[in-house]
LUMRO-612555 format. One record per residue (C-alpha): residue in three letters; x, y, z. Coordinates in steps of 0.1 Angstrom, whole numbers, plus 5000, padded with zeros to 4 digits. Each point is the difference from the previous one (the first is absolute). Example, Ala and Ser with C-alpha at 12.3 -4.5 7.8 and 13.67 -1.06 7.14 Angstrom:
REM LUMRO-612555
['ALA', [5123, 4955, 5078]]
['SER', [5014, 5034, 4993]]
***
This chain:
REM LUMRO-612555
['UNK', [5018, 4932, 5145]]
['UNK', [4998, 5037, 5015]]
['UNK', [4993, 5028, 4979]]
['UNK', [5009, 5030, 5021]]
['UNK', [5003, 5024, 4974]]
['UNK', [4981, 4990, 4973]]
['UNK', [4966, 4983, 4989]]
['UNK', [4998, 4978, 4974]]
['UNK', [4962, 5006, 4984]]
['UNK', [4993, 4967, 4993]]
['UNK', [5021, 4978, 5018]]
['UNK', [4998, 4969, 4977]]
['UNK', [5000, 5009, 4967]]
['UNK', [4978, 4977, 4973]]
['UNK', [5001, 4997, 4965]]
['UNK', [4973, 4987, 4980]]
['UNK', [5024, 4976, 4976]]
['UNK', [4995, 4993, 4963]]
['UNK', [5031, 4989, 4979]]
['UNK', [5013, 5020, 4979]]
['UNK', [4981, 5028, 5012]]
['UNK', [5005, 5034, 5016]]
['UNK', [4985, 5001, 5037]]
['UNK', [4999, 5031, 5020]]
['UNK', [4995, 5011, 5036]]
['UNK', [5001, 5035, 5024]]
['UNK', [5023, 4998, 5031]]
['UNK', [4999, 5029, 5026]]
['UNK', [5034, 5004, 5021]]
['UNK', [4991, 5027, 5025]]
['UNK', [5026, 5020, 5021]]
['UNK', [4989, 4996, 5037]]
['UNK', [5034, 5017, 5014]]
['UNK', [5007, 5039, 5004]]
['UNK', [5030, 4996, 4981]]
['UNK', [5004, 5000, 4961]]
['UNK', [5004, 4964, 4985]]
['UNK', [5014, 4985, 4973]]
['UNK', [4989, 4968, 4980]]
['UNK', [5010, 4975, 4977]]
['UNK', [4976, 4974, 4981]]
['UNK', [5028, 4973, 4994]]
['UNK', [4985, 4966, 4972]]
['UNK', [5016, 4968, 5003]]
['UNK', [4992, 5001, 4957]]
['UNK', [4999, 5032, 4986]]
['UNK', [4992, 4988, 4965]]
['UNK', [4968, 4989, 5013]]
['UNK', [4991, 5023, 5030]]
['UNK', [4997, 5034, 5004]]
['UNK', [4992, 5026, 5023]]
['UNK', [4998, 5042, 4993]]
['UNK', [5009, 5019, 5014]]
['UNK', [5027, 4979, 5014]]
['UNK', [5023, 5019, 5022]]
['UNK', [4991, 5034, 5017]]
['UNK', [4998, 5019, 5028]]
['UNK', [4968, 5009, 5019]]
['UNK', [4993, 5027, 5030]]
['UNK', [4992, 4993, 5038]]
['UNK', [4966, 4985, 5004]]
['UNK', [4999, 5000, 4957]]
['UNK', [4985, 4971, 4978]]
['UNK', [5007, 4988, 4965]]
['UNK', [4982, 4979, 4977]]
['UNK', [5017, 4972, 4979]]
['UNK', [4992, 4978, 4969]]
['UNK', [5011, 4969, 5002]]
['UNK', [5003, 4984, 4963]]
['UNK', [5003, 4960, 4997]]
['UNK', [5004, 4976, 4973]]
['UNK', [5010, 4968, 5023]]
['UNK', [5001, 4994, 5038]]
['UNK', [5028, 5014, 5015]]
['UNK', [5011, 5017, 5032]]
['UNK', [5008, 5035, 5007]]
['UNK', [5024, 5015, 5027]]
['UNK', [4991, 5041, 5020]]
['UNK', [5029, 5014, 5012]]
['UNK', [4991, 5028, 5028]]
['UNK', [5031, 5027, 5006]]
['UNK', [4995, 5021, 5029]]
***
């Protein structure tokens, strides 16, 4: 998968998982473009799975650091908009 205007900091993501308890990781999406983009963190369970902030909109050559919240394994979606 190409990533020509953003990196994904790191690219596979791993939970330490305990049931019924809360784990937490950092994500970095970075803008490599010379454009403004906008992003949105998208949960295939949002009861269980979070992610702040979860939309935005970041500056040419900008990063932004995420907290990714987890209380089962799930799978999350980025949507880039250029």
């Amino acid at each position: 998968m190409s990533f020509d205007l953003v990196d994904i900091i790191p690219r596979d993501v791993r939970f330490t998982f305990e049931p019924r308890k809360q784990s937490s990781c950092s994500i970095r999406l970075a803008n490599k473009s010379d454009k403004c983009v906008a992003f949105k963190v998208k949960t295939t369970n949002p009861k269980k799975y979070s992610v702040r902030p979860n939309v935005g909109i970041f500056s040419p050559k900008a990063s932004r650091d995420f907290t990714s919240n987890i209380l089962v394994t799930t799978y999350y979606l980025v949507l880039i908009v250029m």
